[in-house]
Backbone as CSV, one residue per row, in Angstrom:
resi,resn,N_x,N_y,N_z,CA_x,CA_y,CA_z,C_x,C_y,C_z
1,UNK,-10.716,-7.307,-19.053,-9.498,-6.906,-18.340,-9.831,-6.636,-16.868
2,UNK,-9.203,-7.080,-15.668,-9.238,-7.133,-14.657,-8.773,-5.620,-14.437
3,UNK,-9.005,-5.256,-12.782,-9.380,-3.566,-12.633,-8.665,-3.880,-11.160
4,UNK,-7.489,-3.026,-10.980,-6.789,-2.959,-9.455,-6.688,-1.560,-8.895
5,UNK,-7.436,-1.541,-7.777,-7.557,-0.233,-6.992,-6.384,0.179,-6.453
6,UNK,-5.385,1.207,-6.641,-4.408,1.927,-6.069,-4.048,2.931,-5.333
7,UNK,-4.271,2.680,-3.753,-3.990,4.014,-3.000,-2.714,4.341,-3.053
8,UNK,-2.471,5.780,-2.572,-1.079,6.302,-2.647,-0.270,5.949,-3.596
9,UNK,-1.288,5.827,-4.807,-0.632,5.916,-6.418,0.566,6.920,-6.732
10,UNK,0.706,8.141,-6.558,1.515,8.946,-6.731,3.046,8.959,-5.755
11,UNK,3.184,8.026,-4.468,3.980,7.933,-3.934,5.164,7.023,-5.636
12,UNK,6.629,7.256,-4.551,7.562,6.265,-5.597,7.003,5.049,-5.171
13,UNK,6.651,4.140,-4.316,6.426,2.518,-5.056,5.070,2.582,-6.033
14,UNK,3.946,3.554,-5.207,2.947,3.616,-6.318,2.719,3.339,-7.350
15,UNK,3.796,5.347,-7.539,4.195,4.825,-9.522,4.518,3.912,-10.318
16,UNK,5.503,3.275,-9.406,6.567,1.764,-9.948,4.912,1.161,-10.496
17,UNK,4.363,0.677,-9.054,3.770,-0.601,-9.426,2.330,-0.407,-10.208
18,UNK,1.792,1.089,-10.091,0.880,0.975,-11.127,1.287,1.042,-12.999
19,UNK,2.518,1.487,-13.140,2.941,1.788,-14.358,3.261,0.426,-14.664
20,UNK,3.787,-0.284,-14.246,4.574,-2.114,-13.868,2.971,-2.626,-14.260
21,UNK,1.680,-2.469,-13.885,0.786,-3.372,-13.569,-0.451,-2.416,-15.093
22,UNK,0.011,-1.628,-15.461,-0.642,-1.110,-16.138,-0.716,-2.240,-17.703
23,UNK,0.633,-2.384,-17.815,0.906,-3.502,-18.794,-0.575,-4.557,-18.777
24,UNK,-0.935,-4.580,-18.427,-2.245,-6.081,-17.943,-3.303,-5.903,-17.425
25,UNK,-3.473,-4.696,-16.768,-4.804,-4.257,-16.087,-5.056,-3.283,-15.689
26,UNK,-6.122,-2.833,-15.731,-6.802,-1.165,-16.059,-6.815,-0.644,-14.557
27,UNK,-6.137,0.337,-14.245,-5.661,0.722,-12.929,-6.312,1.727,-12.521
28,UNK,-6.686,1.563,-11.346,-7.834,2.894,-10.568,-6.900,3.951,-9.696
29,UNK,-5.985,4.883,-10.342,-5.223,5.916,-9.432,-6.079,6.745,-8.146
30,UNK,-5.265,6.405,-7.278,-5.903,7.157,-6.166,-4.876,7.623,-5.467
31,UNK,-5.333,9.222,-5.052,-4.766,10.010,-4.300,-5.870,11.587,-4.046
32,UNK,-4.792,12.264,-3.658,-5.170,13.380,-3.090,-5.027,14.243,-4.037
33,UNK,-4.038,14.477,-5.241,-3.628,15.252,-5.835,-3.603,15.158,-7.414
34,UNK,-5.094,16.089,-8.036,-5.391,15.548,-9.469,-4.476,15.704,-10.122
35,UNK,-3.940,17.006,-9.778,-2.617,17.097,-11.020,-1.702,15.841,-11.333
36,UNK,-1.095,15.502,-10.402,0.067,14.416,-10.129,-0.566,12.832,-10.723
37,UNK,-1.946,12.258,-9.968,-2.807,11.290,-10.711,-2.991,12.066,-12.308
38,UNK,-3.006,12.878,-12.860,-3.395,13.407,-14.284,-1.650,12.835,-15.178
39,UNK,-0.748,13.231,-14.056,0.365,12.972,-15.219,0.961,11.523,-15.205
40,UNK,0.126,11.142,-13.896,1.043,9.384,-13.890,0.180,8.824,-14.496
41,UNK,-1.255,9.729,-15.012,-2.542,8.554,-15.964,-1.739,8.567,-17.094
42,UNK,-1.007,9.810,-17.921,-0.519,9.450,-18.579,0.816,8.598,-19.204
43,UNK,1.396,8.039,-17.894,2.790,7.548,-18.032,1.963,5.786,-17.912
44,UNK,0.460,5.900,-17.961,0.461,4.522,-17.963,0.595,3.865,-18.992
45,UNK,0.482,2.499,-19.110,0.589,1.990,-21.091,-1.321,1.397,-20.861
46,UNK,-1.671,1.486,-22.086,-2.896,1.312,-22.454,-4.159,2.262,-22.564
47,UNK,-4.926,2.031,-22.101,-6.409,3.582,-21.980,-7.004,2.734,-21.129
48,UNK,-8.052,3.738,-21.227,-9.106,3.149,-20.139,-8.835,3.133,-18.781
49,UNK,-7.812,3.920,-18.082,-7.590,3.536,-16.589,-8.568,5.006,-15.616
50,UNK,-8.304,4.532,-14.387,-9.418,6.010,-14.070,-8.483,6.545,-12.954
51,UNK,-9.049,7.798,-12.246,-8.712,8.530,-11.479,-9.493,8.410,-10.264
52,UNK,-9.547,8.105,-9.143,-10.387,7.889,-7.743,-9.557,9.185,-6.796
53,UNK,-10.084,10.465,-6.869,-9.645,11.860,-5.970,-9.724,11.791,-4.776
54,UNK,-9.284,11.635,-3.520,-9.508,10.831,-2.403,-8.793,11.130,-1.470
55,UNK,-8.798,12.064,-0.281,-7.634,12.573,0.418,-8.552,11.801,2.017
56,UNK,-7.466,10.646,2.015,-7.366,10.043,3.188,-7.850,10.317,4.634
57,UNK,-7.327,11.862,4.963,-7.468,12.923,5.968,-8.699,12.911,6.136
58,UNK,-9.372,14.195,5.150,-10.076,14.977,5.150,-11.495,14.244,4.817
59,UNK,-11.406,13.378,3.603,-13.075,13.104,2.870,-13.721,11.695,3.600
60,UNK,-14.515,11.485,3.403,-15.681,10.352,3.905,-15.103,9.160,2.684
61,UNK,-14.469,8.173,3.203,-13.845,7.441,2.205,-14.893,6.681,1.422
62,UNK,-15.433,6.084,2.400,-16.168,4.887,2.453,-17.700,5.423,1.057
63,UNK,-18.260,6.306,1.076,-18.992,7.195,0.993,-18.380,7.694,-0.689
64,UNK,-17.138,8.070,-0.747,-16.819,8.913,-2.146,-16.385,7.673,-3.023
65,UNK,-15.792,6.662,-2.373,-15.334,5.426,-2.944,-17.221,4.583,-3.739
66,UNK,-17.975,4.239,-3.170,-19.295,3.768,-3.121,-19.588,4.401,-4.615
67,UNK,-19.573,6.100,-4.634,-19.782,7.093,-5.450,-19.150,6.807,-6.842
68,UNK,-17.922,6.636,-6.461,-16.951,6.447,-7.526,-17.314,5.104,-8.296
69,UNK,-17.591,3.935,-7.591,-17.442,2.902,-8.287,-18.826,3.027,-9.176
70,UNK,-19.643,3.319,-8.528,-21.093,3.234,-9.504,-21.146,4.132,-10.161
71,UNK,-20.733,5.580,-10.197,-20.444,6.109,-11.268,-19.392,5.723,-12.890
72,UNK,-18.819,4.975,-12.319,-18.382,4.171,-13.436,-18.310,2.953,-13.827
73,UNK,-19.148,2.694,-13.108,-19.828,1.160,-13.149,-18.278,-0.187,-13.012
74,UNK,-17.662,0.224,-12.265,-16.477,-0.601,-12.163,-16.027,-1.342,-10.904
75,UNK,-16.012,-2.603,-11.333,-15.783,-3.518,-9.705,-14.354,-4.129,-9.674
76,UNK,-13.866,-3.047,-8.986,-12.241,-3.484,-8.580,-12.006,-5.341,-8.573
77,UNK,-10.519,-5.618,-8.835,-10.389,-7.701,-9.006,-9.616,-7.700,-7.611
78,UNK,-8.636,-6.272,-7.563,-7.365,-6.638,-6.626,-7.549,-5.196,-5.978
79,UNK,-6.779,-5.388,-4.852,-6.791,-3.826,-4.126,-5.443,-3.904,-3.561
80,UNK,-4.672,-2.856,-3.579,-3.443,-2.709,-3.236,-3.266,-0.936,-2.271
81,UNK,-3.381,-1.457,-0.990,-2.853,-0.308,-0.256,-2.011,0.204,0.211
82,UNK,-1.187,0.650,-0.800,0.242,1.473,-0.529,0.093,2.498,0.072
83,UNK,-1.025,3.518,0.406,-1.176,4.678,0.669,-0.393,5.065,2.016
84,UNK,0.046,5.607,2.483,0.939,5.187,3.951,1.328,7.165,4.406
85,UNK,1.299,7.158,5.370,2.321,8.033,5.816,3.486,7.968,6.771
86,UNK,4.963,8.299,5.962,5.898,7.828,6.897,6.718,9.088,7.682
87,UNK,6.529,8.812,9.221,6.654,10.290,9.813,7.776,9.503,11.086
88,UNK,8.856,10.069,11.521,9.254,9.570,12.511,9.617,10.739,13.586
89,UNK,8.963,10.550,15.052,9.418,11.487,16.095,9.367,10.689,17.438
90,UNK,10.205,10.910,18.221,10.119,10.682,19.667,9.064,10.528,20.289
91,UNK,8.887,9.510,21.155,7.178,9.333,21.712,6.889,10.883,22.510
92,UNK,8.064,11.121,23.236,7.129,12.333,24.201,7.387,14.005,23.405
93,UNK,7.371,13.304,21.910,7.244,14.774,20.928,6.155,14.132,20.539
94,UNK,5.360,13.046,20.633,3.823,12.405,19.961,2.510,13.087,20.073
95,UNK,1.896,13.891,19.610,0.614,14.330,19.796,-0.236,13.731,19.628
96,UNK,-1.631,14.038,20.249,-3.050,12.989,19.767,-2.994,12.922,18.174
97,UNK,-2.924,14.222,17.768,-3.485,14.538,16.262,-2.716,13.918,15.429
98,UNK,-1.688,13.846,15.545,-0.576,13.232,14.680,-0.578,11.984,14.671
99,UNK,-0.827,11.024,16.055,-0.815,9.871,16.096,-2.364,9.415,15.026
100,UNK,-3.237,10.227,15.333,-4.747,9.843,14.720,-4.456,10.123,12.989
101,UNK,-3.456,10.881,13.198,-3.376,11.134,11.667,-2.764,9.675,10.771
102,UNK,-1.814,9.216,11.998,-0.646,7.814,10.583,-1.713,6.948,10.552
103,UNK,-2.891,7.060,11.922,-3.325,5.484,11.997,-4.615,6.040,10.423
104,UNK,-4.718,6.726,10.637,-6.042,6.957,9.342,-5.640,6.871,8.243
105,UNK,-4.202,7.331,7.381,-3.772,7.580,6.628,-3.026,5.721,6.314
106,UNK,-2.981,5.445,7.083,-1.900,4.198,6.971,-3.542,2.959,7.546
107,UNK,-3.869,3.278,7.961,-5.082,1.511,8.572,-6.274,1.767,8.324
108,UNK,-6.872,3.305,9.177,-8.345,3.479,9.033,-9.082,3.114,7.571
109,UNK,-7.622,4.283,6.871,-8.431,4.417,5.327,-8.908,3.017,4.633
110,UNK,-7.551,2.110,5.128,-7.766,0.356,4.339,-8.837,0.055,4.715
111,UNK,-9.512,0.235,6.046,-10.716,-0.791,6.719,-12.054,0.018,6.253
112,UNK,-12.127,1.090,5.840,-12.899,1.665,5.334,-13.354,1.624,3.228
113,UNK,-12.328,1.305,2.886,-12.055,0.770,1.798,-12.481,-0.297,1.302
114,UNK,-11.811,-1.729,2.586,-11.983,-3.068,2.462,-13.894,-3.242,2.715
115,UNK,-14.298,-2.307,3.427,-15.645,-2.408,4.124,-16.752,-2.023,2.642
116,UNK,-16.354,-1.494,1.476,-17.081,-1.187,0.339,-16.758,-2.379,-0.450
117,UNK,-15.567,-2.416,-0.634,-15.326,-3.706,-1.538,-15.464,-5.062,-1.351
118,UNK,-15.782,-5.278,0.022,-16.760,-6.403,0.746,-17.911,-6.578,0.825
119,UNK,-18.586,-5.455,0.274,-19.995,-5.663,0.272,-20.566,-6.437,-0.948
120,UNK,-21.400,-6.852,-0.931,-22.187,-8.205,-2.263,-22.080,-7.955,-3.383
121,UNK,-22.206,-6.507,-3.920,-22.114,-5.979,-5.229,-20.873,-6.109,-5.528
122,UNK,-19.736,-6.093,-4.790,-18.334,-5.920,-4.896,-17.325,-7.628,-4.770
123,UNK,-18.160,-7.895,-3.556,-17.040,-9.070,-2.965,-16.970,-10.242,-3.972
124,UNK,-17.565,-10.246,-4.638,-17.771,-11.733,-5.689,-16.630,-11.205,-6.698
125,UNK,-16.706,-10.084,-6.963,-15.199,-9.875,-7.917,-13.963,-9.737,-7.815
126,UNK,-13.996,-9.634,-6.176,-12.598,-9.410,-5.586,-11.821,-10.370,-5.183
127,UNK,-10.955,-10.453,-6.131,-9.686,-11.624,-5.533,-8.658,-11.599,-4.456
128,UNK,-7.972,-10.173,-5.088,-6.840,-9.803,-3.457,-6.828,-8.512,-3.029
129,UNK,-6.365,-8.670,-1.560,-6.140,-7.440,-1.122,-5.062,-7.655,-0.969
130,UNK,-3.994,-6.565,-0.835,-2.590,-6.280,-0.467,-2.184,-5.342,0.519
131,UNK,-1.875,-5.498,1.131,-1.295,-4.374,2.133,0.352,-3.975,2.092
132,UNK,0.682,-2.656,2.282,1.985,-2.504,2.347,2.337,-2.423,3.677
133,UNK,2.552,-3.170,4.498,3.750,-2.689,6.055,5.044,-1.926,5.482
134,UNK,5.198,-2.271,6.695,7.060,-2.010,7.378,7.741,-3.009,7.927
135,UNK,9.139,-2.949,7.950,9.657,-4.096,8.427,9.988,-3.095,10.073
136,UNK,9.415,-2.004,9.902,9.543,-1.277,11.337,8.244,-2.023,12.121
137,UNK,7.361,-2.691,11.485,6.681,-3.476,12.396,7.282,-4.974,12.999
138,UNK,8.134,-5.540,12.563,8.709,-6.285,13.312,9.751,-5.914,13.691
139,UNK,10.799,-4.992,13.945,11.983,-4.901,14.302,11.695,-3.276,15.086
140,UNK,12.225,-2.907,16.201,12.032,-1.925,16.972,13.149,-0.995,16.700
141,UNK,12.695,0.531,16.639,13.852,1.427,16.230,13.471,2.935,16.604
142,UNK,14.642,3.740,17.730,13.994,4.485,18.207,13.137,5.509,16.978
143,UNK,12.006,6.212,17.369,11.626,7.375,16.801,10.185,6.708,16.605
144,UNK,10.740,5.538,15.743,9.688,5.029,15.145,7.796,4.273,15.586
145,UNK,8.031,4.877,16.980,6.571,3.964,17.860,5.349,4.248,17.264
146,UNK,4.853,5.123,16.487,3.419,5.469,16.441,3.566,4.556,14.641
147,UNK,4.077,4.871,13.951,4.669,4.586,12.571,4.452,2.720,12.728
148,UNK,5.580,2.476,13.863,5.485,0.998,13.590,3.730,0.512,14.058
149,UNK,3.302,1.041,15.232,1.809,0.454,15.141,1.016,0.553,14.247
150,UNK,0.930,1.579,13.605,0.101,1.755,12.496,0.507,0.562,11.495
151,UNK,1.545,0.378,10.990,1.898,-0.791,10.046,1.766,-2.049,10.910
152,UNK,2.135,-2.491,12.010,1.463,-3.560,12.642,0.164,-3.564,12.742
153,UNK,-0.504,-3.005,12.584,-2.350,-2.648,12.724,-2.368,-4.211,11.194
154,UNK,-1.713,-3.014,10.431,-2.196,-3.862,8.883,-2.204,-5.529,8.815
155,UNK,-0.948,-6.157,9.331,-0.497,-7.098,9.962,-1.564,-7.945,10.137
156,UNK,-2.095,-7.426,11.380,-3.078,-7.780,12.309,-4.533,-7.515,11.076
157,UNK,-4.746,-6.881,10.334,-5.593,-6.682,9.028,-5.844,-8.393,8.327
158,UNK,-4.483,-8.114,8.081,-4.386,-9.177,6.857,-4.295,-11.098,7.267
159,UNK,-4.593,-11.041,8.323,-4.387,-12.407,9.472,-6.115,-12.555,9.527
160,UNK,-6.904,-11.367,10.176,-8.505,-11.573,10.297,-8.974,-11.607,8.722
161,UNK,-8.335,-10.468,8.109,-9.843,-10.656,6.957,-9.304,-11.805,6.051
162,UNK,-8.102,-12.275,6.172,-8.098,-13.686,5.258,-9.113,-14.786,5.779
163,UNK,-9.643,-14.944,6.717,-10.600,-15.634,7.127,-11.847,-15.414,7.119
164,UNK,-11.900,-13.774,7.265,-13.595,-13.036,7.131,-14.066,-13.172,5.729
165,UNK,-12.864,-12.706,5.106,-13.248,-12.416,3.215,-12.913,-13.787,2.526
166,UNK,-12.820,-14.980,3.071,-12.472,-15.929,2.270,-13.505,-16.862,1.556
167,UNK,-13.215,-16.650,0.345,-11.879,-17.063,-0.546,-10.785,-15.793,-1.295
168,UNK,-11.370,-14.750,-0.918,-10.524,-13.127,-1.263,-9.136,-13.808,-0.762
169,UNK,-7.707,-13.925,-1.351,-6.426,-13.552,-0.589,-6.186,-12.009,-0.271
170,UNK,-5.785,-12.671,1.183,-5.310,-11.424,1.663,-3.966,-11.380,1.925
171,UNK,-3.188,-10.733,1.832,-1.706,-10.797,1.792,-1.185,-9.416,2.435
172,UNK,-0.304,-9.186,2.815,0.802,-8.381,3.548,2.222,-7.996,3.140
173,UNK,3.054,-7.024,2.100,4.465,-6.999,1.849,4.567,-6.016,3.183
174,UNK,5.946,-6.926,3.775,6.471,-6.316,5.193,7.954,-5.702,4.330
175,UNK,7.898,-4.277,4.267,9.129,-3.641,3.421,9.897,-3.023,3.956
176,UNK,11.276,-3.764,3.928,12.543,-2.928,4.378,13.063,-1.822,4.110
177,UNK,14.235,-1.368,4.134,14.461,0.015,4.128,14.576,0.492,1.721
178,UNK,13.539,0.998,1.505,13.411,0.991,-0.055,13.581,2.917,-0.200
179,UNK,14.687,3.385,-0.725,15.015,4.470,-1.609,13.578,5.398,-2.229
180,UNK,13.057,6.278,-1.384,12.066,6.454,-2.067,11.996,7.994,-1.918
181,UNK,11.116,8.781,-2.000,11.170,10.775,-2.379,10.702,11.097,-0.415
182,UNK,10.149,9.918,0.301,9.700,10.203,1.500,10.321,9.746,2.510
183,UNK,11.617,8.423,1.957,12.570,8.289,2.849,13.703,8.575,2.242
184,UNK,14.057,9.479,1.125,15.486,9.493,0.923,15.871,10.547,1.914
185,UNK,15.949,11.337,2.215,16.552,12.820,3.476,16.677,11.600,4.501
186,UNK,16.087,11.065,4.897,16.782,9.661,6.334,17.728,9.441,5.946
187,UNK,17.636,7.870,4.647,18.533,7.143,3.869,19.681,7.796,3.579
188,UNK,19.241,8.792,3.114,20.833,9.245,2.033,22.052,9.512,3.096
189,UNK,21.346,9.979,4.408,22.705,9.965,5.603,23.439,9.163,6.053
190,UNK,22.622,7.628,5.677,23.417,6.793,6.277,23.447,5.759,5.340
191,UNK,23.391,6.001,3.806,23.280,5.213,2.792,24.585,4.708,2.570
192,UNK,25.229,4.744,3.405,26.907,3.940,2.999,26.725,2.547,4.020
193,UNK,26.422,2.512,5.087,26.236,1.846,6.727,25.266,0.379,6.008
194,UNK,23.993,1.165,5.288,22.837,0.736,5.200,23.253,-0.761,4.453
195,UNK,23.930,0.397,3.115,24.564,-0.912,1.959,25.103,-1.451,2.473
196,UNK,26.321,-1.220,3.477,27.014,-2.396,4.000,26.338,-3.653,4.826
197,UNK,25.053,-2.824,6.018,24.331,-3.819,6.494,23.517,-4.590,6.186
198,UNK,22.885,-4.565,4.949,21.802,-5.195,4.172,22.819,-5.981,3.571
199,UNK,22.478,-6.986,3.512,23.273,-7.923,2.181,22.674,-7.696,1.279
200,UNK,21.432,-7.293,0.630,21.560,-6.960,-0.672,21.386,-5.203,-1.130
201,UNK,22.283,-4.499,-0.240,22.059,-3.258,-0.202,20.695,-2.661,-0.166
202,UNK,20.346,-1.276,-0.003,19.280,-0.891,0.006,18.309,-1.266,-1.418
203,UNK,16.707,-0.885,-1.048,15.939,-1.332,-2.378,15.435,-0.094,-2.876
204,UNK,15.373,-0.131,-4.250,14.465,0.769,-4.607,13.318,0.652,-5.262
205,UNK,12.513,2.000,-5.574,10.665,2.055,-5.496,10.654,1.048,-6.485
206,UNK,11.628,-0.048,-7.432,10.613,-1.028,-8.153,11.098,-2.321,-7.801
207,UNK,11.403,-2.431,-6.402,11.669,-3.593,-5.960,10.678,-4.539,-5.890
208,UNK,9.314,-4.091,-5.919,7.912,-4.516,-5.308,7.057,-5.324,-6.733
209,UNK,7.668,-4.702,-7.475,6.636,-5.311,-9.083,6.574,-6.439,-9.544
210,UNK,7.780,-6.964,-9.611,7.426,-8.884,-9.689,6.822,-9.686,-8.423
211,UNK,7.195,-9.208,-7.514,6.363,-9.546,-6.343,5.016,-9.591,-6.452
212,UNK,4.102,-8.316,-6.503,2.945,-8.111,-7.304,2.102,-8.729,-8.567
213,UNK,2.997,-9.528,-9.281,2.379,-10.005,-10.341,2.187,-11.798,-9.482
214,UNK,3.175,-12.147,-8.867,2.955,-13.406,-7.973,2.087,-13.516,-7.349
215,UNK,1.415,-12.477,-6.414,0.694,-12.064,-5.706,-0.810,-12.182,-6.387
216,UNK,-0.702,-11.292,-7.427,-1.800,-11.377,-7.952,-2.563,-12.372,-9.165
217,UNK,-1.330,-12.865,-9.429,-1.315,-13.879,-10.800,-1.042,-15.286,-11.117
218,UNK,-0.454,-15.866,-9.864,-0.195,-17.233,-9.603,-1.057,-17.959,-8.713
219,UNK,-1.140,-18.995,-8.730,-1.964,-19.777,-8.170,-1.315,-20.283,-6.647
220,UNK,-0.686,-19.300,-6.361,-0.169,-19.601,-4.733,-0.402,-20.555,-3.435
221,UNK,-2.327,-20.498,-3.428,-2.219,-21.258,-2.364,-1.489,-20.502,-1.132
222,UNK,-1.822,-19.045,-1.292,-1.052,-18.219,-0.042,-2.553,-17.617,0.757
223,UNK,-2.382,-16.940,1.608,-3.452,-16.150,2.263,-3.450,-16.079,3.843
224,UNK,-3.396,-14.960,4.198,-2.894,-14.182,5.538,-1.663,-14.197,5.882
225,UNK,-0.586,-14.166,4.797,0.416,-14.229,5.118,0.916,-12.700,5.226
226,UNK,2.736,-12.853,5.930,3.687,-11.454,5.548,4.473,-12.204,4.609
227,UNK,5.165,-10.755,3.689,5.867,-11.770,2.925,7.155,-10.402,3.703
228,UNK,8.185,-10.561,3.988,9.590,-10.229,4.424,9.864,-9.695,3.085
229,UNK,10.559,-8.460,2.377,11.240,-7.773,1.183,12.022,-6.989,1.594
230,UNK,12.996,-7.040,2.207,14.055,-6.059,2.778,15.554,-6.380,3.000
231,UNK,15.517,-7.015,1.398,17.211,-7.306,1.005,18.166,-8.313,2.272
232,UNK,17.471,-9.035,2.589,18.120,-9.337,3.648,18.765,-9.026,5.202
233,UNK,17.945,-7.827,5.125,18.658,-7.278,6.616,17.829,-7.889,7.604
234,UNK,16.574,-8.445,7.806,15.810,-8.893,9.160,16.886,-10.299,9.471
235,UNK,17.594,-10.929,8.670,18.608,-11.916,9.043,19.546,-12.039,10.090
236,UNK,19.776,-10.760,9.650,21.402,-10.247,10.412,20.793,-10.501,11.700
């Protein structure tokens, strides 16, 4: 059984897509918070999945990740980095710390990640990486400046290492506005506007799961791409 590494497991798409992906392959939860990874281990279907304790911020990624895998002797197939933080403020309310904080939490952590699972012991088993953007990286919206670079960083991720790590696919979901516990207080204010402007109304946290199985399970012939998921509104 193939083994997919999951940051920001406990967020809503997280859950969706590790519980969605649990069906087929033994899932590596990662986050910050054992309790929360303890109760979504159990909402998975099957056994055997693990827990990777891992707070983005604070710990030596590169370093506890290394730790983790050889302690359980397990070489991730797919890697999926949902882990993200979504924060929106005015540029001249922007602090150093805050800005250093989305880019670590949202890019550093991936390149530090991708940099273990690229190494020789690792890279021969690894098929894909995934990245989660924003569709705030292609489309401009006030508040949003430090937020959208950080998700354009990834962008710019998934364009080089499809060429560095190849034959690894590397892939990119660029995600529109999706119903979730960290953007509903935005959404829900203007969740009447939204539906009307999206042609396929807003999405929610399991919009992403058949996507994911394409991604990871078909013979695509894709790599360094974005793939656009945001109901149709980048059209308009």
């Amino acid at each position: 059984m193939e083994t997919i590494l999951i940051t920001g497991s406990t967020s809503s798409i997280g859950q969706e897509v590790a519980i969605y992906l649990s069906k087929k392959y033994k899932i590596i939860l990662s986050g910050r918070d054992s309790s929360k990874l303890s109760n979504l281990k159990s909402q998975l279907y099957g056994e055997n999945h693990l827990i990777w304790v891992c707070d983005l911020i604070k710990d030596d990624i590169a370093h506890s990740l290394l730790k983790f895998l050889n302690e359980y002797n397990v070489k991730p197939s797919h890697f999926l980095h949902v882990g993200g933080e979504f924060t929106i403020s005015p540029i001249r309310l922007q602090k150093k710390e805050k800005t250093l904080q989305s880019f670590q939490i949202n890019v550093f952590s991936a390149i530090e990640i991708v940099s273990i699972l690229s190494k020789k012991e690792f890279k021969k088993d690894l098929k894909n990486i995934v990245f989660f953007s924003s569709i705030s990286a292609k489309r401009g919206k006030a508040g949003y400046s430090v937020y959208s670079a950080a998700k354009s960083s990834l962008i710019g991720l998934t364009k080089t290492l499809s060429i560095e790590l190849n034959p690894i696919k590397v892939n990119c979901f660029v995600l529109g506005a999706i119903k979730t516990k960290a953007t509903e207080e935005i959404l829900n204010d203007n969740e009447e506007t939204l539906n009307f402007q999206i042609p396929l109304g807003l999405g929610s946290s399991s919009a992403i799961n058949d996507w994911t199985t394409f991604l990871l399970e078909k013979n695509n012939w894709m790599t360094g791409q974005e793939l656009i998921i945001d109901g149709g509104a980048s059209v308009l």
